[in-house]
C-alpha positions in Angstrom: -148.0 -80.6 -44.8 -148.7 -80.0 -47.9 -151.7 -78.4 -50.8 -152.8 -80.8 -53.0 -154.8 -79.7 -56.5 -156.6 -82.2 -58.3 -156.6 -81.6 -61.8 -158.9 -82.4 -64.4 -158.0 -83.8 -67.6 -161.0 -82.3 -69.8 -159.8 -78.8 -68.0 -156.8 -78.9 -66.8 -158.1 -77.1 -63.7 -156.3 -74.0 -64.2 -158.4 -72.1 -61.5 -157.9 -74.8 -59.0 -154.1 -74.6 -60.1 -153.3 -71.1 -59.5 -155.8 -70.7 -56.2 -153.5 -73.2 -54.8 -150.5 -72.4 -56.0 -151.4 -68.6 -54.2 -152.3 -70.3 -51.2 -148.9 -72.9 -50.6 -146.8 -70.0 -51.1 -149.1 -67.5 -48.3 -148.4 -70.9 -45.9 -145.1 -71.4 -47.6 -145.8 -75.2 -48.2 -145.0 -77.6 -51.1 -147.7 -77.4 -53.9 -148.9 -80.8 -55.2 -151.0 -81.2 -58.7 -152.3 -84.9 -59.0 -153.8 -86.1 -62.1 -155.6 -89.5 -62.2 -155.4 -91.9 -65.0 -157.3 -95.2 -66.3 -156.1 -96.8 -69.3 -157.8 -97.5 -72.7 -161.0 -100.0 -72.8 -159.9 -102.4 -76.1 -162.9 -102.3 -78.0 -165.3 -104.7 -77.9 -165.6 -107.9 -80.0 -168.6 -108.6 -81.8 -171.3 -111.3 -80.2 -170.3 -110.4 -76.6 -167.1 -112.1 -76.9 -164.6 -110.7 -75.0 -162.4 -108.1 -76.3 -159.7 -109.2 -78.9 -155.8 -108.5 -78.1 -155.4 -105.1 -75.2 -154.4 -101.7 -76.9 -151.0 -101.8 -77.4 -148.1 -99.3 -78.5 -150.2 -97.0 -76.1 -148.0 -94.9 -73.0 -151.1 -93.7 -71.6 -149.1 -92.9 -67.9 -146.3 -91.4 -70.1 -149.0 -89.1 -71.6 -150.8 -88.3 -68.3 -147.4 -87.3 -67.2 -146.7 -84.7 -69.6 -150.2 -83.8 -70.0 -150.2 -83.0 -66.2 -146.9 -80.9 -66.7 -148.6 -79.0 -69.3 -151.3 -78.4 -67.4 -149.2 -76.9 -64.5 -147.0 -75.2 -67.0 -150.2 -73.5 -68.8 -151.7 -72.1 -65.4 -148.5 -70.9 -63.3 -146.5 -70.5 -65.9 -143.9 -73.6 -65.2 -144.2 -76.4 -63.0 -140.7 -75.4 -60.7 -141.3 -76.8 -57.9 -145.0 -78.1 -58.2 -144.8 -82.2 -57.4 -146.4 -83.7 -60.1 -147.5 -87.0 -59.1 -150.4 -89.5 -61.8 -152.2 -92.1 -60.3 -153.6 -95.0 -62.1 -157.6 -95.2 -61.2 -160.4 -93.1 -60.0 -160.1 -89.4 -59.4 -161.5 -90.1 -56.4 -159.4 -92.1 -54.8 -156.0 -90.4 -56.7 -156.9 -87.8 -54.3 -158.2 -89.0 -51.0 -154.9 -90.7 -51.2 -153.0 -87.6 -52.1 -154.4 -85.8 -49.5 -154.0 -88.1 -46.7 -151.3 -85.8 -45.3 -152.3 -82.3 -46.8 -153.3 -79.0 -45.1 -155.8 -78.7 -47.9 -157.2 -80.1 -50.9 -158.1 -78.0 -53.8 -160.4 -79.1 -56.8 -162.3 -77.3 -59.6 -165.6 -77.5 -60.2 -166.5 -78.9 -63.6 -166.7 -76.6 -66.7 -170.0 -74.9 -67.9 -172.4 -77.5 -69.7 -170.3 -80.4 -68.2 -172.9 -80.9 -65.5 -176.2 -81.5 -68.2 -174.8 -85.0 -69.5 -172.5 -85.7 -66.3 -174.0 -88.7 -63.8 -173.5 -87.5 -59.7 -171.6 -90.2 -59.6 -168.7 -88.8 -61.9 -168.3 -85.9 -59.9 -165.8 -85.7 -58.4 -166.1 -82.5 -55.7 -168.9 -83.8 -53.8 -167.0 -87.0 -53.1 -164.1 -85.2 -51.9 -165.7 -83.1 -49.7 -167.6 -85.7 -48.0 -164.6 -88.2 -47.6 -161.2 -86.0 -47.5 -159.1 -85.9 -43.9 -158.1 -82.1 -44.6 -160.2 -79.2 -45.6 -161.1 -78.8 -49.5 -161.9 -76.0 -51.6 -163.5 -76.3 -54.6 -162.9 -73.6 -57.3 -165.3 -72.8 -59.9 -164.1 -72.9 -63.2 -165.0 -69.7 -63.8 -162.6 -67.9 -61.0 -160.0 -65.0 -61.8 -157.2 -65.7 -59.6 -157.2 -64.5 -56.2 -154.5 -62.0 -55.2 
């Protein structure tokens, strides 16, 4: 078994982060931080034509990876023995897979003033919570850590 945090690439989740970090050391299990990618649109070509040549010269896994590191590295203070894992797709489903064999799930709500342009269905939490095989908690961004 295992605790698996979600983190956010707008926030970095650091809440989320160190509530789970607490809570795999309390149940002395592994701590996993999954971070979900997609890559880069190309843009558009003009007349509804489709797009031109895909974006090249672009590592966007290679920059989800250390963006994820530094994520964990900014919230616990290194990522020693956190499991770092990106995903290519939805957060969603980075984390309903993730999770398939975790004790818990852990994900942050979404920062202050995120929610007044944000469509329901880019949430992430309430998908989660509906559709996750474990229990989840979901932090709010706003919480001191717990100790």
């Amino acid at each position: 078994m295992t605790i698996v945090v979600g983190v956010s690439p707008t926030s970095g989740s650091p809440a989320a982060l160190r509530w789970g970090a607490q809570e795999a050391e309390l149940r002395k299990v592994p701590l996993r931080a999954v971070l979900a990618w997609r890559p880069p649109r190309p843009p558009g070509a003009p007349g509804g034509r489709p797009p031109g040549t895909p974006l090249t010269g672009v590592d966007v896994e290679a920059d989800a990876e250390k963006n994820l590191h530094d994520f964990v590295a900014a919230a616990l203070g290194a990522d020693d023995g956190v499991e770092c894992i990106v995903v290519k797709g939805s957060a969603v489903n980075a984390l309903l897979a993730a999770a398939s064999d975790a004790a818990l799930l852990v994900v942050g709500e979404p920062r202050q003033g995120a929610l007044a342009g944000a469509r329901v269905a880019r949430l992430v939490a309430p998908h989660v919570v509906l559709r996750a095989p474990c229990p989840v908690v979901v932090m709010p961004a706003s919480a001191a850590t717990i100790g």
